[in-house]
mmCIF file of the N, C-alpha and C atoms, coordinates in Angstrom:
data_MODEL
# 
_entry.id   MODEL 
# 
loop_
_atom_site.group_PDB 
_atom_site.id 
_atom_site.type_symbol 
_atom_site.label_atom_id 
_atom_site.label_alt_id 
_atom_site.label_comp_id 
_atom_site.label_asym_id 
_atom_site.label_entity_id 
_atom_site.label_seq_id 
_atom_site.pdbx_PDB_ins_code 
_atom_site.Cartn_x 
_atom_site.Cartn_y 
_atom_site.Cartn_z 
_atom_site.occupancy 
_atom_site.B_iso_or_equiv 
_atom_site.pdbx_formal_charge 
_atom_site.auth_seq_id 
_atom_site.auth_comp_id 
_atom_site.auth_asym_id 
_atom_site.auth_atom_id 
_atom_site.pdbx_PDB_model_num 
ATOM 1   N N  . UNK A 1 1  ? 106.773 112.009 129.514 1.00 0.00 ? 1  UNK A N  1 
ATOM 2   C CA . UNK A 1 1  ? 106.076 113.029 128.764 1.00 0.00 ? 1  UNK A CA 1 
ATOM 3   C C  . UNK A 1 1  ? 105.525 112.403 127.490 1.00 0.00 ? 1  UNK A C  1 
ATOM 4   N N  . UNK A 1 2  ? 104.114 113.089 127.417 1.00 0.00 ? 2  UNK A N  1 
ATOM 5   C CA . UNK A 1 2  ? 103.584 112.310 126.080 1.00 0.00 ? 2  UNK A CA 1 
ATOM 6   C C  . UNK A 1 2  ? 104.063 112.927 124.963 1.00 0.00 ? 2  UNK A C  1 
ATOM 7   N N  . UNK A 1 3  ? 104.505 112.608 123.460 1.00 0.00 ? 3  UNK A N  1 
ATOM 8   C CA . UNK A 1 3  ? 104.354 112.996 122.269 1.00 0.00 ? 3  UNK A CA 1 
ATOM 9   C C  . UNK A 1 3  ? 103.376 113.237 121.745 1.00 0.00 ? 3  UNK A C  1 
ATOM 10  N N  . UNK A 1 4  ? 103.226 114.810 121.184 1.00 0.00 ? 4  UNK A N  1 
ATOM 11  C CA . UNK A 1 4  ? 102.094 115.181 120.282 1.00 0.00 ? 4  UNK A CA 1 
ATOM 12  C C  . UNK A 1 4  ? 102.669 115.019 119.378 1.00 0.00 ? 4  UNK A C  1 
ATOM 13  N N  . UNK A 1 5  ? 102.000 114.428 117.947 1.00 0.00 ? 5  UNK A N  1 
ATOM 14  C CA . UNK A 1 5  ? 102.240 114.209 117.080 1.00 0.00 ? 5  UNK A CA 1 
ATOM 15  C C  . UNK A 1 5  ? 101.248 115.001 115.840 1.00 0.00 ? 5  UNK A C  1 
ATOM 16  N N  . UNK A 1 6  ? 102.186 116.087 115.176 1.00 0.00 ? 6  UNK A N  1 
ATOM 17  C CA . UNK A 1 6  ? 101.143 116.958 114.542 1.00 0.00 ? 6  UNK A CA 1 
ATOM 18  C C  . UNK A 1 6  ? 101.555 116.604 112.773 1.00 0.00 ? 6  UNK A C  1 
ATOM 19  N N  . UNK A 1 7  ? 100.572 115.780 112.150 1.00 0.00 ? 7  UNK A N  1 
ATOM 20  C CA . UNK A 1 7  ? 100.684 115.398 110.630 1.00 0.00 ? 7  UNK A CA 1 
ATOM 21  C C  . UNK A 1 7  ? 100.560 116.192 109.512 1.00 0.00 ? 7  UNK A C  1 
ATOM 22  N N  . UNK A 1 8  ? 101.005 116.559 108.671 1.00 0.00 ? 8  UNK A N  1 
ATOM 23  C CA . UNK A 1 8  ? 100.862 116.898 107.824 1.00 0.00 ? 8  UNK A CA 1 
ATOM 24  C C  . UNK A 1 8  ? 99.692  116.912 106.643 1.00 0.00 ? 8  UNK A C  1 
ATOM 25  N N  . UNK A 1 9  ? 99.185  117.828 106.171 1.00 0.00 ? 9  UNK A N  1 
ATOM 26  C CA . UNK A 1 9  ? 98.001  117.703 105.467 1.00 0.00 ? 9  UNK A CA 1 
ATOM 27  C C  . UNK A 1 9  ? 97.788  117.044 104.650 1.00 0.00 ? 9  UNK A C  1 
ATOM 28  N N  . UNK A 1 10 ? 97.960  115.569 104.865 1.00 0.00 ? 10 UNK A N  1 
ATOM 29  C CA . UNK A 1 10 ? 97.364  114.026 103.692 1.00 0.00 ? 10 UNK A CA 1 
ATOM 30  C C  . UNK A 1 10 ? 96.120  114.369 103.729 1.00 0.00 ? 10 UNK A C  1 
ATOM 31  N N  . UNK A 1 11 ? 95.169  114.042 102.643 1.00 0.00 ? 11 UNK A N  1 
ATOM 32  C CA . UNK A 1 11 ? 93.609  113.621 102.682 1.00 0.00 ? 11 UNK A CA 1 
ATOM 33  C C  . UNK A 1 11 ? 93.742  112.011 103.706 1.00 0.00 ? 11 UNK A C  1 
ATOM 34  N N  . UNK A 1 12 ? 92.073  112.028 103.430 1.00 0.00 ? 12 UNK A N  1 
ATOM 35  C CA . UNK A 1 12 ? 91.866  110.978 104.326 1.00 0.00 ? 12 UNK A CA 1 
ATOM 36  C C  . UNK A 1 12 ? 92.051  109.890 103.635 1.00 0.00 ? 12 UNK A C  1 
ATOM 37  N N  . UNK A 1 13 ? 91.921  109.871 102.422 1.00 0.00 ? 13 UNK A N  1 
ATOM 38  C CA . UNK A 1 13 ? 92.091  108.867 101.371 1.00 0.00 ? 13 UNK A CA 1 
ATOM 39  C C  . UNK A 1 13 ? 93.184  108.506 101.535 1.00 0.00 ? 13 UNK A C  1 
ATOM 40  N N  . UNK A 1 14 ? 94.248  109.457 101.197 1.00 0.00 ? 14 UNK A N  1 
ATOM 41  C CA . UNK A 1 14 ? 95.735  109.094 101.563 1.00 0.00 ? 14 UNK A CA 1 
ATOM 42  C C  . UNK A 1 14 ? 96.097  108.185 102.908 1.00 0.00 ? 14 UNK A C  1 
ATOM 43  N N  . UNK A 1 15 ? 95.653  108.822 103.828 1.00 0.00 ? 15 UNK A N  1 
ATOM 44  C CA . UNK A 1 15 ? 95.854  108.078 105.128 1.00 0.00 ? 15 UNK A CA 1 
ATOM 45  C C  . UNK A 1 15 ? 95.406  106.469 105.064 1.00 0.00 ? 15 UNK A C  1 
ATOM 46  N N  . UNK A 1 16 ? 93.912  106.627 104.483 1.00 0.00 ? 16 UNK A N  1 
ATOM 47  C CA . UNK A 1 16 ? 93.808  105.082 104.375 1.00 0.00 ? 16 UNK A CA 1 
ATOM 48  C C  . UNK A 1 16 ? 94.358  104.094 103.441 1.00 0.00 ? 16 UNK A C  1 
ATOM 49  N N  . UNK A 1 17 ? 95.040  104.619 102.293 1.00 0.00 ? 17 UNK A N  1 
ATOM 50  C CA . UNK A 1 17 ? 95.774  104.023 101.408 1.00 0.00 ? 17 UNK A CA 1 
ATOM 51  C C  . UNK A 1 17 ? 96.953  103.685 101.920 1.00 0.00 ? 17 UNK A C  1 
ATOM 52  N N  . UNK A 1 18 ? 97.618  104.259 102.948 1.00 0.00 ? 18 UNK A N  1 
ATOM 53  C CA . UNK A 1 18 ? 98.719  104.216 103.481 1.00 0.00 ? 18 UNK A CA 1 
ATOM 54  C C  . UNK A 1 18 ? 98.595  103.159 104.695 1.00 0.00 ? 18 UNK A C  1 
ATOM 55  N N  . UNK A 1 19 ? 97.211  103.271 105.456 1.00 0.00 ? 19 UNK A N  1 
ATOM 56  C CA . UNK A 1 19 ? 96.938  102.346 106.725 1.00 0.00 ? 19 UNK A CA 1 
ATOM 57  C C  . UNK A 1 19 ? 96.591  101.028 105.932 1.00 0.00 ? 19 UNK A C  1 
ATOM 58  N N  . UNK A 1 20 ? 96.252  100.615 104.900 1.00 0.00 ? 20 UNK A N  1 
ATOM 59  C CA . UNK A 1 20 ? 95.841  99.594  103.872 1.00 0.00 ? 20 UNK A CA 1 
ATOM 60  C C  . UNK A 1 20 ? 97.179  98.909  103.767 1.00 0.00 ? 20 UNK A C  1 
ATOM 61  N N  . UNK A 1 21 ? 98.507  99.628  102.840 1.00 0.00 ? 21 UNK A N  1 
ATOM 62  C CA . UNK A 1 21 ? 99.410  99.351  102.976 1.00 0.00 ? 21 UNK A CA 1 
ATOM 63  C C  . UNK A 1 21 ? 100.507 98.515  103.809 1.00 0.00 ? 21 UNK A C  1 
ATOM 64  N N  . UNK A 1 22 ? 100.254 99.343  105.016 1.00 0.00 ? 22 UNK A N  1 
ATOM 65  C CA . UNK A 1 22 ? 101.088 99.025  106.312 1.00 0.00 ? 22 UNK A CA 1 
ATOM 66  C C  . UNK A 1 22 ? 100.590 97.644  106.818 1.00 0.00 ? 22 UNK A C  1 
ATOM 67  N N  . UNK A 1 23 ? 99.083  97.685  106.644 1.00 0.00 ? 23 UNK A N  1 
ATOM 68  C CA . UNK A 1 23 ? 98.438  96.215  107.205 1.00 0.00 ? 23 UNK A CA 1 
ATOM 69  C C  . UNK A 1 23 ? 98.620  95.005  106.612 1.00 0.00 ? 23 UNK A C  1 
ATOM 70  N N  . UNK A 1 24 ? 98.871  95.605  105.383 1.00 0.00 ? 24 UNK A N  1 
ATOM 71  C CA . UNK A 1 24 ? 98.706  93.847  104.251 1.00 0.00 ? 24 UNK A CA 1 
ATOM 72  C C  . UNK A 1 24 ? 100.392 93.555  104.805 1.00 0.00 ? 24 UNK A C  1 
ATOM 73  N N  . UNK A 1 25 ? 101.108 94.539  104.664 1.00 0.00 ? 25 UNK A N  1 
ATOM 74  C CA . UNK A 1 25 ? 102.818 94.311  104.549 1.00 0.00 ? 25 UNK A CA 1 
ATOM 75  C C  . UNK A 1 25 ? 102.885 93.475  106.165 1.00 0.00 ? 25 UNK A C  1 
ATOM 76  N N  . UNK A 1 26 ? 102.109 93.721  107.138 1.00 0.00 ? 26 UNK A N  1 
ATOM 77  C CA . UNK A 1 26 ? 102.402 93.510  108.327 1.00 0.00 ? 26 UNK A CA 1 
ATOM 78  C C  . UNK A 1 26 ? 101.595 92.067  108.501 1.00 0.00 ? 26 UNK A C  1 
ATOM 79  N N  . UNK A 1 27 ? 100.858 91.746  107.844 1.00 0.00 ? 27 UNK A N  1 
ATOM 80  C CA . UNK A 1 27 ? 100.204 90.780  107.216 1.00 0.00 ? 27 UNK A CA 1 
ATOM 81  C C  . UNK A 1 27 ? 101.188 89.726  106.573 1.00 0.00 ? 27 UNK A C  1 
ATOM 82  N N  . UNK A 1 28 ? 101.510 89.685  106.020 1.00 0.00 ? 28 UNK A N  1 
ATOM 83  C CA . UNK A 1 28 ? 102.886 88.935  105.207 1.00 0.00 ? 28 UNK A CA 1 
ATOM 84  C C  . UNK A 1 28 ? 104.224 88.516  105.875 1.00 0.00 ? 28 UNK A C  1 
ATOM 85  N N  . UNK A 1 29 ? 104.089 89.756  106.732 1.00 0.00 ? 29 UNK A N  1 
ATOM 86  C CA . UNK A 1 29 ? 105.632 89.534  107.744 1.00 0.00 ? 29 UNK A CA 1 
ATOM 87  C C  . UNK A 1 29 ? 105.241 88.906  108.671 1.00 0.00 ? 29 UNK A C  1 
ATOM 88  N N  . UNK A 1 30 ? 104.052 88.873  109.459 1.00 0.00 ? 30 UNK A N  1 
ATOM 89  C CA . UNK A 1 30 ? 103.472 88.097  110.680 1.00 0.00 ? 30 UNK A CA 1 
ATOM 90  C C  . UNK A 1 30 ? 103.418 86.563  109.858 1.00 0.00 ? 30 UNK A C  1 
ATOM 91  N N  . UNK A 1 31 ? 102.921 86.132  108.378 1.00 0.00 ? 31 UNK A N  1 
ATOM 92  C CA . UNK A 1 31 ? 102.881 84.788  108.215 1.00 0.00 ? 31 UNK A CA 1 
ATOM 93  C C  . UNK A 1 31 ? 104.708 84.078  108.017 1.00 0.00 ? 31 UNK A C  1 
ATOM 94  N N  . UNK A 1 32 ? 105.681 84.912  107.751 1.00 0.00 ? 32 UNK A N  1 
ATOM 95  C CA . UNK A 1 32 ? 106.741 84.787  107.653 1.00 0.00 ? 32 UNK A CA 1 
ATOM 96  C C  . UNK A 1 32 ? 107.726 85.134  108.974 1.00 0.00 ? 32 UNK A C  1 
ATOM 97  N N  . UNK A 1 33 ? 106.784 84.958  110.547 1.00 0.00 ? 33 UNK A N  1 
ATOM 98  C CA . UNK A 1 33 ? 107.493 84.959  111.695 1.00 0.00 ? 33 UNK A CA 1 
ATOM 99  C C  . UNK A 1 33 ? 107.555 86.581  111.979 1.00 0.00 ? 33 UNK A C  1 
ATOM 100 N N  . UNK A 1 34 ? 107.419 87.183  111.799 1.00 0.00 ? 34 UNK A N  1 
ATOM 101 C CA . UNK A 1 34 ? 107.259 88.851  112.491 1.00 0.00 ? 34 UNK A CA 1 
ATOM 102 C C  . UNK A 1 34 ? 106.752 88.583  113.842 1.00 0.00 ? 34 UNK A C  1 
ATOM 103 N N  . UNK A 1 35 ? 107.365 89.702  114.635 1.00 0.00 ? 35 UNK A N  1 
ATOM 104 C CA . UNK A 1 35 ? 107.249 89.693  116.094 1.00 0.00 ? 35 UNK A CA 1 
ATOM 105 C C  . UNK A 1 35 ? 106.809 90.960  115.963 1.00 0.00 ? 35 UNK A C  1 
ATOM 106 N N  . UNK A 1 36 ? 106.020 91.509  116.857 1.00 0.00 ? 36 UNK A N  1 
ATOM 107 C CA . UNK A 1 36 ? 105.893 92.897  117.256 1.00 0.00 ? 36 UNK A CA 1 
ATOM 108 C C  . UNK A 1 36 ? 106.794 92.910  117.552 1.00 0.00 ? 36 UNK A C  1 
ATOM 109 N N  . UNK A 1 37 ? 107.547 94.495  117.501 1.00 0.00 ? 37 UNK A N  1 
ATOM 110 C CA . UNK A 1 37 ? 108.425 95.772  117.814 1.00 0.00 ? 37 UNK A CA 1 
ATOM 111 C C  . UNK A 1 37 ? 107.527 96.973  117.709 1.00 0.00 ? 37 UNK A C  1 
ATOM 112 N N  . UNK A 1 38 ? 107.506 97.181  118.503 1.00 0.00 ? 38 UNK A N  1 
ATOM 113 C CA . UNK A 1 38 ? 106.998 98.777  119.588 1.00 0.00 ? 38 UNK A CA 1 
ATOM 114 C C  . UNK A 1 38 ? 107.853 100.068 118.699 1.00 0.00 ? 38 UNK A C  1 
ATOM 115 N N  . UNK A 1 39 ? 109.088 100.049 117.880 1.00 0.00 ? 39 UNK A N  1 
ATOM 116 C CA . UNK A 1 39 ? 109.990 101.334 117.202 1.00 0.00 ? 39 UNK A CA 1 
ATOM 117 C C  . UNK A 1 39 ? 109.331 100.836 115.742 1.00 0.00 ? 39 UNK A C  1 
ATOM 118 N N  . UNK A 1 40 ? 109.415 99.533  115.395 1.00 0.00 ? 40 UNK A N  1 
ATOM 119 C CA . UNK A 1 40 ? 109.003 99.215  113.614 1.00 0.00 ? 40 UNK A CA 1 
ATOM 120 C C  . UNK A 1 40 ? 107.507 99.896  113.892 1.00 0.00 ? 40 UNK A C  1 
ATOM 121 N N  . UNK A 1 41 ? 106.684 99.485  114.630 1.00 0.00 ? 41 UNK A N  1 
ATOM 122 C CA . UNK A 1 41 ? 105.580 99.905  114.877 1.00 0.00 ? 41 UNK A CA 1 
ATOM 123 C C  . UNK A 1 41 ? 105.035 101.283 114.424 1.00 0.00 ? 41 UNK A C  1 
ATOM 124 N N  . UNK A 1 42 ? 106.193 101.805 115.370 1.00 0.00 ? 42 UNK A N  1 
ATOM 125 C CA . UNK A 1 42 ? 105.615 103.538 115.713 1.00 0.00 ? 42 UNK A CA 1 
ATOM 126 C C  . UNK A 1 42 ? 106.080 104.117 114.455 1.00 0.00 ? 42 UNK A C  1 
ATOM 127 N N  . UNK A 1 43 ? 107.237 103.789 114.091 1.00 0.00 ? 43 UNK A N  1 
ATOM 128 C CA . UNK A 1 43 ? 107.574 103.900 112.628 1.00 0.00 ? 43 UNK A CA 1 
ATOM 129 C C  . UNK A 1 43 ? 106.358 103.930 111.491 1.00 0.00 ? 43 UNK A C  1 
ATOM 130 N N  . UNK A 1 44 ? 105.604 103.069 111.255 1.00 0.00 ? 44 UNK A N  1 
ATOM 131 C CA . UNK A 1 44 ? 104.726 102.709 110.884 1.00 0.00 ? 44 UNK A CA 1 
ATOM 132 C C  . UNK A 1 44 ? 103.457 103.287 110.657 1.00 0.00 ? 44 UNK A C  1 
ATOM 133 N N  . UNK A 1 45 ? 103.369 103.777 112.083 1.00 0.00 ? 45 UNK A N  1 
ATOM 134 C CA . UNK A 1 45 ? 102.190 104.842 112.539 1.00 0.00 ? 45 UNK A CA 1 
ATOM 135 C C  . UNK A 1 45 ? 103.038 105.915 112.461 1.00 0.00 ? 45 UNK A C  1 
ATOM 136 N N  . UNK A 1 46 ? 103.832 107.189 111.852 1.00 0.00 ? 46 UNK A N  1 
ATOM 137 C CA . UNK A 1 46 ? 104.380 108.445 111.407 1.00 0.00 ? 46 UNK A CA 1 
ATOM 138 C C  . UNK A 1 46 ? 104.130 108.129 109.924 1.00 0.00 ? 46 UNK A C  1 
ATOM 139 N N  . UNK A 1 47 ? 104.221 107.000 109.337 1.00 0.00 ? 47 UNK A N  1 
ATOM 140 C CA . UNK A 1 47 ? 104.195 106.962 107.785 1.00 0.00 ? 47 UNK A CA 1 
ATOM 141 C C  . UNK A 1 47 ? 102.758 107.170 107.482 1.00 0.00 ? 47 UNK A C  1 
ATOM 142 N N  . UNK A 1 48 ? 101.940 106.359 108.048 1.00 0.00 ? 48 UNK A N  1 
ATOM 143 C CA . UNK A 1 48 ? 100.220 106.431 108.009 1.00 0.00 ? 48 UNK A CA 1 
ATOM 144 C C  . UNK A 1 48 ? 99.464  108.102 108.084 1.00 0.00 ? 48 UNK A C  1 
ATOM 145 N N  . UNK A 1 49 ? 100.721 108.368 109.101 1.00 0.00 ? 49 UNK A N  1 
ATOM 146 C CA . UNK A 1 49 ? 100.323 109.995 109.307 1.00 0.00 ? 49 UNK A CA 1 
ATOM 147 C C  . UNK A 1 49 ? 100.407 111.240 108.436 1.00 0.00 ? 49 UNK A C  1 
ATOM 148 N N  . UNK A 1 50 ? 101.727 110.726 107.573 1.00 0.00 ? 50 UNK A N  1 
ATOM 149 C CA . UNK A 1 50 ? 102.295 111.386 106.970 1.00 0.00 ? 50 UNK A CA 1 
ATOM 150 C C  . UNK A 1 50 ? 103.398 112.038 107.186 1.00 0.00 ? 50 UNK A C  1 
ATOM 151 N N  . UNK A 1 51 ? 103.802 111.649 108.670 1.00 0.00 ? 51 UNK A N  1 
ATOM 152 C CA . UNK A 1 51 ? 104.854 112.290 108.989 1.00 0.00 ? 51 UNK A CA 1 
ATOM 153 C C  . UNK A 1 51 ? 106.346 111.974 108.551 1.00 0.00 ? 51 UNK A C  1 
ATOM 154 N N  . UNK A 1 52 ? 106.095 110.614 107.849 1.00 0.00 ? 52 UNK A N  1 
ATOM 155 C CA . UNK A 1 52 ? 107.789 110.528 107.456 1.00 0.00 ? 52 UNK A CA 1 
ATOM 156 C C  . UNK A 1 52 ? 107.302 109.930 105.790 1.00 0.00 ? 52 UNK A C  1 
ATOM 157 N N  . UNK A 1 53 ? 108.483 110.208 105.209 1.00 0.00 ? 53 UNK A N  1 
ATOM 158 C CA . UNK A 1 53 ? 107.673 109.457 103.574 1.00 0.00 ? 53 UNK A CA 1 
ATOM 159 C C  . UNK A 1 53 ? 107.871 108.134 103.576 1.00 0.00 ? 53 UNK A C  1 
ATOM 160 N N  . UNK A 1 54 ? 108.043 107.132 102.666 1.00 0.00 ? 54 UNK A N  1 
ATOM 161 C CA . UNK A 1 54 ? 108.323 106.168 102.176 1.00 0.00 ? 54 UNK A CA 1 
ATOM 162 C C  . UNK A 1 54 ? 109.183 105.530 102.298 1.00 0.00 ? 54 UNK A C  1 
ATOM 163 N N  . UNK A 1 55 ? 110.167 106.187 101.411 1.00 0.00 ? 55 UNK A N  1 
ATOM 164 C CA . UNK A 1 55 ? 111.401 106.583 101.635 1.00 0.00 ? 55 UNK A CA 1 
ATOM 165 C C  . UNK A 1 55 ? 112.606 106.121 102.929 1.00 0.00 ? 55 UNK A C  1 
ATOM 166 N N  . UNK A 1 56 ? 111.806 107.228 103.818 1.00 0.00 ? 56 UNK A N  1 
ATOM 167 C CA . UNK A 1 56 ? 111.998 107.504 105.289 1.00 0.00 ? 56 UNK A CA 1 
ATOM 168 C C  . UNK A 1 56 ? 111.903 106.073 105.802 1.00 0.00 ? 56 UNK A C  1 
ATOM 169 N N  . UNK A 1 57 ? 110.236 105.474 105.653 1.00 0.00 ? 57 UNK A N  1 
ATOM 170 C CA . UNK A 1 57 ? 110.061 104.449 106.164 1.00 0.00 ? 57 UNK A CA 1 
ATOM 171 C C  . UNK A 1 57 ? 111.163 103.400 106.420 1.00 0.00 ? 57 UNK A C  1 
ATOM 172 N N  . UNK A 1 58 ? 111.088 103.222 104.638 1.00 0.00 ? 58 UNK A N  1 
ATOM 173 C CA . UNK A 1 58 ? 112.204 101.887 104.363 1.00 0.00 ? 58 UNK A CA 1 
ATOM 174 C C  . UNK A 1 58 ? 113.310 102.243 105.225 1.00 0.00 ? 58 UNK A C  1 
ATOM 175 N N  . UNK A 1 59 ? 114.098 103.308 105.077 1.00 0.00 ? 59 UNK A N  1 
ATOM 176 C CA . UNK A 1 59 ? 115.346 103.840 105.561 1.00 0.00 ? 59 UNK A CA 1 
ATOM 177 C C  . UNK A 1 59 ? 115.196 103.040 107.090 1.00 0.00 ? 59 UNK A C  1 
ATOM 178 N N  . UNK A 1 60 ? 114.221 103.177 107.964 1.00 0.00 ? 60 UNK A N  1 
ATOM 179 C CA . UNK A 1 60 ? 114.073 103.124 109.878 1.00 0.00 ? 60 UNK A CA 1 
ATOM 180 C C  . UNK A 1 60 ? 113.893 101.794 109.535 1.00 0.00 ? 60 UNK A C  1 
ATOM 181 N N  . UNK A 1 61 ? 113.271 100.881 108.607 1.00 0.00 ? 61 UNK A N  1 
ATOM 182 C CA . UNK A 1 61 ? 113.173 99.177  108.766 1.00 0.00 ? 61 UNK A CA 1 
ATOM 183 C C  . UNK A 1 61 ? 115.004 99.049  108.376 1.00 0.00 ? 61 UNK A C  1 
ATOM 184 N N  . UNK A 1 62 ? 114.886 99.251  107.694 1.00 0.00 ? 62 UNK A N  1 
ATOM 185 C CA . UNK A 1 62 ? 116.475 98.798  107.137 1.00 0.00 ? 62 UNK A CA 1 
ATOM 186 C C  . UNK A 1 62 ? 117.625 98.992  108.416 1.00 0.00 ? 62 UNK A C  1 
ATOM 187 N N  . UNK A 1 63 ? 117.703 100.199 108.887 1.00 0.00 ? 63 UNK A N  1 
ATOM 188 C CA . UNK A 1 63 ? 118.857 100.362 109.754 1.00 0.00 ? 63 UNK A CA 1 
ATOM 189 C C  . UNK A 1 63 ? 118.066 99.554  111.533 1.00 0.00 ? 63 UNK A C  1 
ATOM 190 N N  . UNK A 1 64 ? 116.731 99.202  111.595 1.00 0.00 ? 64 UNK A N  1 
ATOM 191 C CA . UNK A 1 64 ? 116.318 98.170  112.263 1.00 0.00 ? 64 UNK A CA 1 
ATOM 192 C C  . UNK A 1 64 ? 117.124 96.887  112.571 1.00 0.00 ? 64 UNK A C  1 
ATOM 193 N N  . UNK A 1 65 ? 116.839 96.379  111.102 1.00 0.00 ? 65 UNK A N  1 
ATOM 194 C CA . UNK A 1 65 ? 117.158 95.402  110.857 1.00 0.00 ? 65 UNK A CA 1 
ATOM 195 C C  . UNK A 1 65 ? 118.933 94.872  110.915 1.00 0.00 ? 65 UNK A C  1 
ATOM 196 N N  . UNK A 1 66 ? 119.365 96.021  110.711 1.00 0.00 ? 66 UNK A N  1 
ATOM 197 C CA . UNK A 1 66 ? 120.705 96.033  111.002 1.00 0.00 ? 66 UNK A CA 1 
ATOM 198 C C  . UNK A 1 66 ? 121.087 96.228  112.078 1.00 0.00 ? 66 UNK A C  1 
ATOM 199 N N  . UNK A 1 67 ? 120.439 96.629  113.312 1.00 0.00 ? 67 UNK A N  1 
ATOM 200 C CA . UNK A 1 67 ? 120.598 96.487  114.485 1.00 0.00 ? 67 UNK A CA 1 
ATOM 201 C C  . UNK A 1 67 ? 120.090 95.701  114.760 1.00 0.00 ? 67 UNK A C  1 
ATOM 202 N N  . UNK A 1 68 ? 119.553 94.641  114.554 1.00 0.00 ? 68 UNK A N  1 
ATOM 203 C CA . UNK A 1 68 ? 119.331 93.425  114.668 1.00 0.00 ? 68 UNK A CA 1 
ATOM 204 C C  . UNK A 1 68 ? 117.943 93.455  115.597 1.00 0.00 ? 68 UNK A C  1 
ATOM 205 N N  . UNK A 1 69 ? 117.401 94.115  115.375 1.00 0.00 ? 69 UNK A N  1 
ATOM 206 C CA . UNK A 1 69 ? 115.879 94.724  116.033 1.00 0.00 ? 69 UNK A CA 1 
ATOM 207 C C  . UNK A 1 69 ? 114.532 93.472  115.934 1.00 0.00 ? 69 UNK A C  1 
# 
């Protein structure tokens, strides 16, 4: 079953300040050995959306990372 994913009312500005964000950071981690992950990912894309905060974000990399993800 697919996920609809319904965002919260960011402007578009917001969204791209946030997709700006996510890219440079993913940018930095790819020159320092980053692998795609498909969950850091999607993670990633809910923050862009607005669907999880900041916050949130860090929180899903962190306990990632502690699962050794």
């Amino acid at each position: 079953m697919k996920k609809t994913l319904i965002a919260p009312a960011i402007t578009h500005e917001e969204l791209q300040r946030r997709r700006r964000a996510v890219e440079e950071a993913r940018a930095a981690n790819f020159r320092q050995g980053y692998r795609h992950d498909a969950v850091l990912e999607e993670a990633n894309e809910r923050f862009i959306l607005g669907l999880i905060s900041l916050d949130d974000l860090k929180k899903e990399m962190r306990q990632a990372v502690l699962n050794n993800r």
